[in-house]
N, C-alpha and C positions, 0 to 999 in steps of 0.2 A: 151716698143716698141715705138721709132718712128713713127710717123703715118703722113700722109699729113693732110694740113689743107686749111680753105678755112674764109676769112674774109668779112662780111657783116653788114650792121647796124643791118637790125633786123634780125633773122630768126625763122619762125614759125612753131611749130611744131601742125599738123595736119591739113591738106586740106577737112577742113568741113566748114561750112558756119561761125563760128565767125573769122577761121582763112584768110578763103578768102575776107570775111570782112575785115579787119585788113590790109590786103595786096592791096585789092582795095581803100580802104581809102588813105592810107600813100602813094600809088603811083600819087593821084589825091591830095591831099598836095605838095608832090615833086614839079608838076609841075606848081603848084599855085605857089609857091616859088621860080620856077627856082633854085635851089636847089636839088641836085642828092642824093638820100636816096636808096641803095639798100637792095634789100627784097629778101630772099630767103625761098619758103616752101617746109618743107620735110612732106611726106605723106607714111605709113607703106605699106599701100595697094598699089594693084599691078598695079593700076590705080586711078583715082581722083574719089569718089564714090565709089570704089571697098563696103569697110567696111560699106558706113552708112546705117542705116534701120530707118524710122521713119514713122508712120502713113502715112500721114500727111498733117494735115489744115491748110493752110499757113497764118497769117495775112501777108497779102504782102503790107502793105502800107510804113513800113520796109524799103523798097527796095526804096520809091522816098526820101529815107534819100542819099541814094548809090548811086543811079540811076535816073536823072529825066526823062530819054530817054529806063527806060527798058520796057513800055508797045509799044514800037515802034520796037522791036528786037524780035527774036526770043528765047525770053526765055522761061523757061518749068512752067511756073505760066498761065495758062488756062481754067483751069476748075474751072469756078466760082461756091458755093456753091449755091444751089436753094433752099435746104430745111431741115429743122434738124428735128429728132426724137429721141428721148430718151424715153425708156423701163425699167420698173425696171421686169427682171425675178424671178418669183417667185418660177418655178419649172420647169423638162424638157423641161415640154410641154405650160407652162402657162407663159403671161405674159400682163403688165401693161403700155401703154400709158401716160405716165408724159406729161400732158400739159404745154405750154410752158409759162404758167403765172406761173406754181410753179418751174418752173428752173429758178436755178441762171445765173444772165445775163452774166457773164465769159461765160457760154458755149453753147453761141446763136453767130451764125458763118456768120449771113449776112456780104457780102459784101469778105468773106475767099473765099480760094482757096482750093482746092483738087490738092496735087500738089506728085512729087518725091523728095523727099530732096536730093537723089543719082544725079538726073538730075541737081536738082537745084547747087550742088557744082561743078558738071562736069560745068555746064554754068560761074559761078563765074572763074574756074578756068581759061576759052578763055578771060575772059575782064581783070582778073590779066596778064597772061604771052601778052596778046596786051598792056598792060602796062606800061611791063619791068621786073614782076617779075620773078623769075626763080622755077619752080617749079621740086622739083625731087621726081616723085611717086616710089616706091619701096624700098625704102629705110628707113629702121624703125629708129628713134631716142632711144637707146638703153640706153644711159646714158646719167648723167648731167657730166657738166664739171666747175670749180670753180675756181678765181681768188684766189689770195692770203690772198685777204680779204674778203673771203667766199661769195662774189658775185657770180652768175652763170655768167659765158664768155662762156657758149653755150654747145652743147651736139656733145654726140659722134655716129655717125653711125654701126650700128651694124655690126661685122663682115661677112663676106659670104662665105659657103664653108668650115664651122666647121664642123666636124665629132661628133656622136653624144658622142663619149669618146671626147671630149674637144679638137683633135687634126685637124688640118689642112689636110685638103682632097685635091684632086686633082683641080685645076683653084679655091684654097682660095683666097680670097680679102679680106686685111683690111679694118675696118671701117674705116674712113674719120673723123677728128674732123671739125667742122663748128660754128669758134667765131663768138659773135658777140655784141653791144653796146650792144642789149637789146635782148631777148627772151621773144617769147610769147609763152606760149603753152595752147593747142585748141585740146588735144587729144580726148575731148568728153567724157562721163561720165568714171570713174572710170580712168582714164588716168595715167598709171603706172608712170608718171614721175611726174606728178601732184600731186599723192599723194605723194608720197616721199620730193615735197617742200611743201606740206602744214605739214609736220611731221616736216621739219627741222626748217621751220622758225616759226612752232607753227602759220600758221596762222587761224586755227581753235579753238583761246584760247578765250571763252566764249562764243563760240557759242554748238547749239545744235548736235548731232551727226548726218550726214548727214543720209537722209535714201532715199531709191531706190524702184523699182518695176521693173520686168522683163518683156517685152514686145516682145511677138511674132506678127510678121503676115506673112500674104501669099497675092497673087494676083494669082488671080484666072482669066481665062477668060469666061464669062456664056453666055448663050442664051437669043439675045437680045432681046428676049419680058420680060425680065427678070430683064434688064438693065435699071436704072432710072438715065442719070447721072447729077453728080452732088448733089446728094441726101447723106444724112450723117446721120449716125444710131449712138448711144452710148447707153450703155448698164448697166447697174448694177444689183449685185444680182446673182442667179444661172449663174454657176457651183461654185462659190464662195460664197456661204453660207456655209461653213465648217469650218469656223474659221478662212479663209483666208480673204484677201478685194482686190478690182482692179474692172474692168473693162471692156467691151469691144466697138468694133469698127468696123463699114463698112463703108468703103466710096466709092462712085460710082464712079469712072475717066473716060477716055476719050477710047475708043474705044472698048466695052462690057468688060471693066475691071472691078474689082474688087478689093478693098482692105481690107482683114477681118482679125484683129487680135485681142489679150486678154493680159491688163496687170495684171498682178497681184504682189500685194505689198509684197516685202521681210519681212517683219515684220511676215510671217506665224509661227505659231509654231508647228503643226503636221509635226515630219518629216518624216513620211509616205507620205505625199503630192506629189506629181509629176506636174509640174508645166505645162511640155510638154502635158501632157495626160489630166490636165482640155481645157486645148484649145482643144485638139483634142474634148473632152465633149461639148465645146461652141460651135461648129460647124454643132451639129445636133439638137440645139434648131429651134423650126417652123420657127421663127420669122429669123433665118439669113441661115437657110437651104430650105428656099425655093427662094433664091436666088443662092444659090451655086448650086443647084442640077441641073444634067446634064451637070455642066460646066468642066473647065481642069481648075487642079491647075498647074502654072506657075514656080512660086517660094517660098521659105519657108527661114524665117531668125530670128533671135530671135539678144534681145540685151537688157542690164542693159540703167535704165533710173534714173537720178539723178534727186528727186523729193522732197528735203526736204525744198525748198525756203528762204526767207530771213534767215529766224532765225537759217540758216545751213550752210548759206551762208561764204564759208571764205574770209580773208583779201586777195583783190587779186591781191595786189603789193608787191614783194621780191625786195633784192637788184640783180638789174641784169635782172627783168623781170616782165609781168605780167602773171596772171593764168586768164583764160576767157569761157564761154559758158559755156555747159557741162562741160567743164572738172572742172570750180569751183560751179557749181548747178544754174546757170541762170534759169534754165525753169519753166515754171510758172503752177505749178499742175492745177490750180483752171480753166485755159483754156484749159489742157492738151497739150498745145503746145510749142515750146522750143528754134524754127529757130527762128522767131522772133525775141526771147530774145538772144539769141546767136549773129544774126548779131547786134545788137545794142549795145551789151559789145564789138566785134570786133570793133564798130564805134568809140566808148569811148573809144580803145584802143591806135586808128592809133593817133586819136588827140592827144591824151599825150602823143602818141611817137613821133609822126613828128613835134608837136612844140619846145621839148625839144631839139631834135635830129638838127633841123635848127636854131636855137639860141647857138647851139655850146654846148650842156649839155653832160658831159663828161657820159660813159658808167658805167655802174655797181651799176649805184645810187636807191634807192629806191622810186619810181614813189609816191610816198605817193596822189598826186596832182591827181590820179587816183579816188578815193576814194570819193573829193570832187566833181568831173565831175559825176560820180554816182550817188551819191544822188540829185544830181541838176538834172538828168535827169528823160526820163518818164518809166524807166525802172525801176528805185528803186521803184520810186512811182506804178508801179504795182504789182511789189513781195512785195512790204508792206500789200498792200490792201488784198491780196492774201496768208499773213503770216499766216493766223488760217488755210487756208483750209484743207491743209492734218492732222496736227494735232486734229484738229475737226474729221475727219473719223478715225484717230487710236482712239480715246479718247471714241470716244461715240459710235462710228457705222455707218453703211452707212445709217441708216434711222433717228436716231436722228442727227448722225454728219451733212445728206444732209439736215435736215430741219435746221439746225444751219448756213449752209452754206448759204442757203438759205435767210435767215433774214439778216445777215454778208453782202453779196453784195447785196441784191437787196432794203432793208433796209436801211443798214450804208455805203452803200459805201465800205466795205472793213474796216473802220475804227472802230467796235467795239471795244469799250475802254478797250478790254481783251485781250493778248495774250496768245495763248494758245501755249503749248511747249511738245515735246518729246523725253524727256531725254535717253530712252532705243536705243540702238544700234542695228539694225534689226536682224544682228545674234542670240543675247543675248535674243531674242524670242524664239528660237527654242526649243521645249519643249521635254520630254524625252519619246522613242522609246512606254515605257511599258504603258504610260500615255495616248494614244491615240489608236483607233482603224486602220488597215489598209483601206486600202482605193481599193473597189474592181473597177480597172477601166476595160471598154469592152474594148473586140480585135479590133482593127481600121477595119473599113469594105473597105477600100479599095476605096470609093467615096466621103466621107467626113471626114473620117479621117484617119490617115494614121501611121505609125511606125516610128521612129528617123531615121533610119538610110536611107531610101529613103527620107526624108525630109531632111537632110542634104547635100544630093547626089544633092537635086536642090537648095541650096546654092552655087555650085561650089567651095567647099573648097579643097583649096590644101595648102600641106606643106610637105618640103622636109623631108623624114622621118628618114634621118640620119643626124640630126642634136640635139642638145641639146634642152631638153626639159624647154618649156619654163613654165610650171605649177609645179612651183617649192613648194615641200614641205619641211617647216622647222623643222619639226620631220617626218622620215620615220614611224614611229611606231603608229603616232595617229589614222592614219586611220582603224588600225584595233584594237588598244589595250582600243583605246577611243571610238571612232567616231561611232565603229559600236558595241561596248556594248550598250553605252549610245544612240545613234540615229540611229540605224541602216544604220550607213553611207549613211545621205541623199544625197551625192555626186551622188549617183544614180541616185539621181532622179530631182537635181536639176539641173543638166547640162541639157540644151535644145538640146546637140548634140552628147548624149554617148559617153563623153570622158571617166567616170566615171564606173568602172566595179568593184566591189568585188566576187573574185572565187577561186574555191578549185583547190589547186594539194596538192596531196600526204596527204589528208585530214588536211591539213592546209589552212586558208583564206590571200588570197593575196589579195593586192591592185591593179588594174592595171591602169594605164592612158593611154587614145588610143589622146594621143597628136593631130595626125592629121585630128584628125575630130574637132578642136575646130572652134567655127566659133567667137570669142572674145570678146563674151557676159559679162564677168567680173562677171558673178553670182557667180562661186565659191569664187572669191577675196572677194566677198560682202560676203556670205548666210554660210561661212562654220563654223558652232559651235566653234569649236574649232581655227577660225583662222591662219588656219595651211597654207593656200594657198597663194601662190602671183603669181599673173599672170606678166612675164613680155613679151618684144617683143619678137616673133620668129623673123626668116631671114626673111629680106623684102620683101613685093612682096603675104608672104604668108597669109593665111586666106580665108573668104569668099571674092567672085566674086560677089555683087551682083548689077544684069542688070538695075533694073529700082524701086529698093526698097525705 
């Protein structure tokens, strides 16, 4: 097919913070240079923020790298942190006070922010297109596209207006192909195109296998004698003493809000677990339900978190582009935070594209020069410091691993002279159906916890239902000939949004996928035994809406 195309130096793919990074840099180079660099980002969601969910504790000093005029503007970085608590739960009803001389100093938040990440890209994106760049939200980057010499020359827009038999419906649009000198992409963890170039150009060749954790939260809004803000809870321990490990989280914002959510690490191996339903269990321990109680839950979203740090870290220059944020594992476990580290790989980006790009550097080439900008910065140097921490909690436990972490930063700096590694692939955990007991979870009551499919209902996902499904599996047959011998097809229960159903007609077990309820959390692409899943783009625009996540 013929298709229109459209030519730009760079173009990025994803409107999250390392991509709007990337684009606010290079356009403030441009102009340093008198020299015209254009920039174009395409973003899947159906707005700028639509898709991202994050906690989230902002270290904002990030931003006087970007910005030395953003505490003078209206941006959504406000609510200064006042105070931190960490809890190890022991049980329901019971828990423990960690004083803040035996926490490790990664996760002491003076001078952090309690912020939106959703706002914070919405904000990023008014200082880009005041700029010059051009951003088109709704439209998913669905393919790579490849020079002759197996450079990427940029991606292709997904078609719109497919029927969900493959054929062209009523007002079809082709997708739009969009070259360009150099591609960045910024899709945010598990980023269907990202992984697909770090498969082709092998740029994950000796490093360790990436590993993730699913992270739900909600905002809530409570009754303000109830309200501290500012204030920041983290949590270890029950409902995740099951064999599982993660996490949880409150953080107090600005207007009787609340933000309470639960990660928990893909590495579990009960695949009875329901990852949905322990958070629903977090939410009635004393300690974060007598803040919640009486309040309205707001909104509910869930989302895969790339948590495996340097040592997972891949190469992340191709010819033709680089890979950045999330999408190649920036985020730094040991603080739980990830904007940060995201805008600061977008800063690292712009520079090595905008110098090359104004010195005349032909397109397609391999940024190698990337690499060495990285490690001279202070961003390697804190996934270095920060290389043992998660492998310390797979390896040993959250009680020996946190006292290991423990000694590790507030000891050595980050630099004990061990590195510790995990070689197992999270899926490749998951243990067999007969080998574990089921897991009896209670009926949500309706006030602090709640059932998937009204908690979906306030993510605002939509997706047009006739069209191709985009949760493609590469054997029709595993899910029921394999999946649910061997693991009682956890797809049940690891989808945080029932996409996932196995049921009888005609006394046979069918598989079903309810497509439009995904909200593109990437768990199944991550967590499914058999690897049978690949998440890629639906039609633009679709997925979660969410407001202020």
């Amino acid at each position: 097919m013929e298709r229109e195309s459209m030519e730009f130096d760079v173009v990025i793919v994803g409107a999250g913070p390392a991509g709007l990074a990337t684009a606010c840099r290079l356009m403030q180079i441009s102009k340093d240079a008198d020299k015209e660099i254009t920039v174009c980002v395409v973003e899947k969601g159906s707005e700028v923020g639509a898709h991202i969910l994050s906690g989230a504790v902002f270290q904002a000093d990030v931003l006087d790298e970007l910005f030395d005029d953003w505490r003078d503007t209206d941006s959504p970085v406000k609510t200064q942190v006042t105070h931190d608590e960490i809890y190890l739960f022991n049980s329901n009803t019971q828990s423990r006070l960690i004083p803040n001389s035996l926490v490790p100093k990664t996760m002491h938040n003076d001078g952090n922010y309690i912020i939106s990440v959703g706002n914070l890209a919405r904000w990023l994106a008014e200082r880009a297109e005041a700029m010059g760049v051009e951003i088109f939200p709704g439209f998913a980057a669905s393919e790579l596209l490849f020079n002759d010499d197996n450079s990427v020359k940029g991606i292709l827009i997904g078609d719109m207006g497919v029927g969900e038999d493959g054929q062209p419906k009523a007002g079809y649009m082709p997708g739009m192909e969009l070259h360009a000198k150099y591609t960045v992409f910024s899709e945010g963890c598990r980023g269907h195109l990202g992984k697909q170039l770090i498969e082709k150009y092998h740029l994950d060749n000796g490093k360790t296998p990436q590993h993730y954790g699913l992270g739900f939260k909600e905002i809530w809004k409570i009754p303000a004698e109830q309200h501290q803000q500012g204030k920041v809870v983290h949590t270890g321990g029950w409902p995740l003493n099951n064999g599982s490990s993660g996490g949880g989280f409150m953080y107090h914002m600005e207007d009787n809000q609340v933000a309470v959510g639960l990660i928990i690490d893909l590495n579990y191996k009960n695949p009875h677990l329901s990852p949905f339903d322990e958070f629903q269990r977090y939410k009635t321990h004393p300690v974060i339900s007598q803040y919640l109680t009486g309040g309205e839950r707001l909104s509910y979203g869930a989302r895969a978190i790339t948590k495996g740090g340097l040592n997972s870290l891949p190469k992340m220059s191709f010819p033709g582009g680089l890979i950045i944020g999330c999408n190649a594992g920036t985020l730094n476990f040991s603080k739980i935070k990830g904007t940060h580290t995201a805008i600061k790989s977008g800063i690292i980006a712009a520079k090595t594209l905008g110098e090359g790009l104004i010195a005349g550097l032909a397109g397609g080439k391999d940024l190698d020069c990337f690499q060495a900008r990285f490690e001279e910065s202070w961003l390697h140097e804190e996934l270095y410091q920060s290389r043992n921490f998660g492998p310390a909690l797979h390896k040993f436990g959250t009680l020996i691993g946190g006292a290991f972490n423990f000694i590790d930063q507030n000891w050595f700096g980050g630099k004990f002279p061990v590195t510790f590694r995990d070689e197992t692939p999270d899926y490749a955990n998951m243990g067999l159906a007969s080998d574990y007991n089921k897991i009896d979870y209670p009926k949500p009551d309706g006030k602090l916890s709640f059932d998937k499919l009204s908690s979906v209902y306030l993510s605002s996902t939509y997706h047009e239902e006739n069209q191709p499904c985009h949760l493609r599996l590469k054997d029709k047959s595993v899910p029921i000939a394999i999946n649910l011998v061997k693991f009682d097809e956890p797809a049940q229960r690891y989808c945080p949004a029932g996409v996932y159903e196995v049921v009888e007609e005609a006394g046979n077990k069918k598989f079903v996928i309810n497509g439009q309820n995904c909200i593109h959390c990437k768990t199944c692409d991550i967590k499914d035994p058999s690897q049978n899943i690949t998440w890629v783009t639906p039609e633009g625009g679709g997925g979660p809406n969410y407001p202020n996540m």
